[in-house]
N, C-alpha and C positions, 0 to 999 in steps of 0.2 A: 608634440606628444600625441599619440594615437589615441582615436574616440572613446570612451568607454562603452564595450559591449551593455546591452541590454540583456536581465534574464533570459529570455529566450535565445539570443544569439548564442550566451554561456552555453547552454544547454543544446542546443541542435550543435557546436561546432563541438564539443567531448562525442553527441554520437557522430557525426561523420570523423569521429577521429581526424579532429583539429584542435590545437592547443587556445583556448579562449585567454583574454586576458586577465584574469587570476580564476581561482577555484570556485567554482559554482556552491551556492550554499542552499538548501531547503530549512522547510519547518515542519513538524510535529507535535502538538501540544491538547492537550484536552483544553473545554472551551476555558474550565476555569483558571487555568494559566494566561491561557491568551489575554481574557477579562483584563486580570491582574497587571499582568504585562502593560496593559494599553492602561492601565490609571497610573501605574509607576513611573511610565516614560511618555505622558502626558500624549498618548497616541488617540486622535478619535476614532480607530479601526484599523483593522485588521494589516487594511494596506499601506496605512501608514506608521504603522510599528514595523512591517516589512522594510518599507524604506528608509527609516530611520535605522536599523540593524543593519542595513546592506545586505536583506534576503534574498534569494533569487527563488521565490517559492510561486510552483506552480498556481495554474487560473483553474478549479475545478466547473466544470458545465454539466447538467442535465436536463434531463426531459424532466415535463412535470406527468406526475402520476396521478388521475382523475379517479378517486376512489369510486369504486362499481357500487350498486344498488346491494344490498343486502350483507354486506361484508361487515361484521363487528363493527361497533365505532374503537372498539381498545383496541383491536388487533390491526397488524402489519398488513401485507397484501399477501402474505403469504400464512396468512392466521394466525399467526403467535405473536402473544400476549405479554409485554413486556412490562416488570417493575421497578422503580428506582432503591440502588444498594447505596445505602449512605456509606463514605470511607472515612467522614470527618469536615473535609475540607471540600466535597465533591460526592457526587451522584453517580455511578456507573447502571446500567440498563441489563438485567438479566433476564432471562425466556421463564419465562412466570407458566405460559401455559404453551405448549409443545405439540403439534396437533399431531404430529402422527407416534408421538410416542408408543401408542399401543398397536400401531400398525403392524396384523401379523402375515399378512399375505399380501401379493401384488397387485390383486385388484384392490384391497385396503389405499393402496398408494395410487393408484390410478383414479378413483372415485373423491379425492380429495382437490378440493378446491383450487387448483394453477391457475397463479397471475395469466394475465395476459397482455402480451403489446399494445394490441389496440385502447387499454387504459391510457396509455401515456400519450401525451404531447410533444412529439418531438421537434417542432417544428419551433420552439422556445428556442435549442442549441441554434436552429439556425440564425436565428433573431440577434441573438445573444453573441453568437462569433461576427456579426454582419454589422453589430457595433462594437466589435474589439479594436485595441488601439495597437496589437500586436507586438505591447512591452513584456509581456510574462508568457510564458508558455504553458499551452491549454492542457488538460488530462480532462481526461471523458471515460468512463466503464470501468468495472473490477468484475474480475468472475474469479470466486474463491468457493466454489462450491462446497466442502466438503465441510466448512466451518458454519455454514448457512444449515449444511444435511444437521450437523448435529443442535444447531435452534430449533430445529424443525422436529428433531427424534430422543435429542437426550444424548449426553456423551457417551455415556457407556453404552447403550443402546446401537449406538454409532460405532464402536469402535466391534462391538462383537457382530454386529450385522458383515464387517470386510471377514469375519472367520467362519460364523454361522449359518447367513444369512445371505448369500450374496445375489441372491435375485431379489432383496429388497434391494439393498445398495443399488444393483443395477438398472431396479427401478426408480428410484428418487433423485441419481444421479443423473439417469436419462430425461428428467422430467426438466431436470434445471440445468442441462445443457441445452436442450429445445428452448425452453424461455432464452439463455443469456445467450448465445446465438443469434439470434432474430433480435433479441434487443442489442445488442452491442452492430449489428448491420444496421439496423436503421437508425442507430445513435451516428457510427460511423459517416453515414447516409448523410445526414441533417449535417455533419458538420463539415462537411464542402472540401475536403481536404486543409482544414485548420486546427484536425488534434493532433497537437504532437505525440504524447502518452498517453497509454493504459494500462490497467494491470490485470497480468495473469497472478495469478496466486493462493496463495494455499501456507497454512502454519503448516510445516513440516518437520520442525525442528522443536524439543525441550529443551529445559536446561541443560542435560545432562548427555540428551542425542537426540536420536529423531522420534518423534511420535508415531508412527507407522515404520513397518520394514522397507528397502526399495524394491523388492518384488510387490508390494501389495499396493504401493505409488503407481505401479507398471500395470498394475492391472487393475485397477479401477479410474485413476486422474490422469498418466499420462495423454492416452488417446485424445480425450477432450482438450488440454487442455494445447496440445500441437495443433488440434483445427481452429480453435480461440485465437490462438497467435496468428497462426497463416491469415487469418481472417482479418486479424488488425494489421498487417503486412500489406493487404491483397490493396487498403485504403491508405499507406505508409503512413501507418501508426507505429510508433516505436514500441517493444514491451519490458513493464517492466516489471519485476517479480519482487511478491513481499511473502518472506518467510521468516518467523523467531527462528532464534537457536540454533541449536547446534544441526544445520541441515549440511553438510558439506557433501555425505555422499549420495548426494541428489543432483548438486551441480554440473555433473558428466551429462546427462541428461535433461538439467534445463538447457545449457548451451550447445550441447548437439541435436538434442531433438527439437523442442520447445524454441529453442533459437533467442532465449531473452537478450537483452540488451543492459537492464540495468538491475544490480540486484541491492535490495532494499530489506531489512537496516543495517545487519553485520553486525551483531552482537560478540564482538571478538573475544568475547570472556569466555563464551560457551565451547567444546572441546573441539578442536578441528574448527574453528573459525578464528583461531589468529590471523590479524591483518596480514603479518609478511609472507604467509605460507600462499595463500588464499592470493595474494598479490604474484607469487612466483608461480603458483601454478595456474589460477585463469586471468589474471590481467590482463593479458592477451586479449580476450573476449568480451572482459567483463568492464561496465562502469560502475565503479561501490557506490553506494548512498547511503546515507547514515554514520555508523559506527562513532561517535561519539559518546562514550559509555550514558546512560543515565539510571543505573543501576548501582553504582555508587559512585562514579566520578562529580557528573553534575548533581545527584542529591546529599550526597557523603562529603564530596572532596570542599578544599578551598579553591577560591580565586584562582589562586597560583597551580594550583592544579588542575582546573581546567584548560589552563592557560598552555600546562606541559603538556597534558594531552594530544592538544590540536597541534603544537609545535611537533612532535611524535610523530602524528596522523601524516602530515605534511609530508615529512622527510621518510614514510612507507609507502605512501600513494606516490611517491613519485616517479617510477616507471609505469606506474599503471593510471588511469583516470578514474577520478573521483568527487563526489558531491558531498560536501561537508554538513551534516545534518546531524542533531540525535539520534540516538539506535531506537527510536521506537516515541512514543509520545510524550512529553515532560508531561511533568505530575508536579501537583502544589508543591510538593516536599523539597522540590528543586528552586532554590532561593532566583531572585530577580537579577542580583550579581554575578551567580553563576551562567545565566542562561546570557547576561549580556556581555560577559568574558567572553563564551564561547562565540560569538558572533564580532564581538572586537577581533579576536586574535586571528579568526581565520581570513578577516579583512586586514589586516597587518601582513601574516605570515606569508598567506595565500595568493600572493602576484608570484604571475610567472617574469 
């Protein structure tokens, strides 16, 4: 019988379009699932709740960030000031204070406090890949600017600056492609040719379509976000794209311009992102990750129903490559049965 692949092997042999032996599996979870997770299935951490599920869930690495002299002790490095939103069972983190919300002019955005690289330590990633054991496969950087603009300015704020505004936009957007730039080269930098992924990305999608039009994608995110890619290319970084919803007519343009590789999470409930369609026309290009509902499958359904799911998933993905993951983060609401169904069956179903 033939070795069993290591996460990373799974994972680099789907991008070189090679068939791994069974379907590669990730994770998503807010912490207080994972917590949970790890007293339920008697796991002391993280990695070994991975291994006992048979996850193939990336190694995340960063620099450490040395906070500068003078900068709020509440605030972020980018100023804003976040509060915790109780849900019940868990805490989520909202932009409490917004610093350029009242920004009415470009100098206004220019005069405002930008991170900078020289904060950071990047010389940890290297430390850190230099004692890898090279069983999981590394991820290093995200640039999603557009979702960070509106932390920073207020959503509506954000969304009328692409109509009204747009030499703010083009100012705040150029502020935080300078930083992530310079920061994802000298991330890339430190880590020696040992990241396999990054993410390019951006929410582009609602429930119900896209959040922005594709011409106004085209004119403010595209540009940046093809020299991001080239740039994790130029260090063969893989990229890969995280977008909710219903984004589909964005995809001509992440895989022809943008050039992704993996796209992340496929919410296939949303309009134009059914798996089979989405499988028939970029399969070709693409490798899916995610798509196992958790919008009412795993917090709604039974057992047996997660269980049809991924039996589903299987027999859709199978002209095209895929990473069997939830569509987005579990949430308490998602029982402990459910989430280890979903991880039995795709180790079951999931041998090629």
């Amino acid at each position: 019988m033939p070795m069993a692949m290591t996460p990373r092997q799974r994972w680099l042999a789907l991008l070189d379009r090679k068939t791994p032996d069974r379907i590669p599996t990730d994770y998503q979870a807010t912490g207080e699932v994972t917590d949970r997770l790890c007293r339920d299935l008697g796991c002391a951490d993280g990695e070994a709740l991975y291994r006992k599920l048979h996850i193939d869930a990336r190694r995340k690495v960063e620099p450490v960030w040395n906070r500068p002299p003078g900068l709020p002790a509440e605030a972020d490095m980018w100023g804003i000031v976040y509060r915790e939103i109780s849900y019940g069972s868990g805490v989520y983190l909202e932009p409490e204070h917004q610093p350029l919300a009242h920004a009415t002019s470009v100098a206004e955005v220019d005069a405002h406090r930008w991170p900078s690289c020289d904060d950071f330590d990047y010389s940890v990633v290297t430390r850190t890949l230099d004692a890898d054991d090279g069983y999981r496969p590394i991820h290093a950087g995200c640039y999603e600017p557009f979702l960070l603009y509106c932390y920073l300015r207020g959503l509506e704020a954000s969304l009328e600056d692409l109509v009204l505004r747009p030499e703010i936009a083009d100012a705040i957007l150029g502020h935080l492609f300078d930083f992530y730039h310079e920061h994802h080269r000298r991330l890339f930098e430190a880590g020696r040719g040992r990241i396999d992924t990054t993410y390019v990305a951006e929410d582009l999608g609602a429930q119900t379509g896209p959040l922005m039009s594709l011409p106004m994608y085209r004119r403010f995110l595209l540009a940046n976000q093809i020299k991001l890619a080239d740039l994790a290319r130029s260090y063969g970084v893989h990229v890969m794209y995280h977008t909710d919803g219903a984004a589909r007519v964005f995809l001509p343009d992440l895989i022809d311009r943008v050039g992704i590789e993996i796209l992340n999470p496929v919410q296939w409930r949303c309009p134009g992102m059914e798996r089979e369609k989405l499988v028939a026309d970029f399969g070709r290009h693409l490798i899916f990750h995610g798509s196992i509902d958790n919008q009412q499958t795993l917090p709604f359904g039974t057992v047996d129903d997660v269980v049809c799911e991924v039996r589903a998933s299987v027999e859709i993905y199978r002209p095209a490559r895929w990473i069997c993951a939830p569509c987005h983060n579990l949430q308490p609401i998602s029982s402990t049965a459910n989430i280890v169904a979903l991880y039995e069956a795709i180790h079951e179903y999931g041998r090629h």
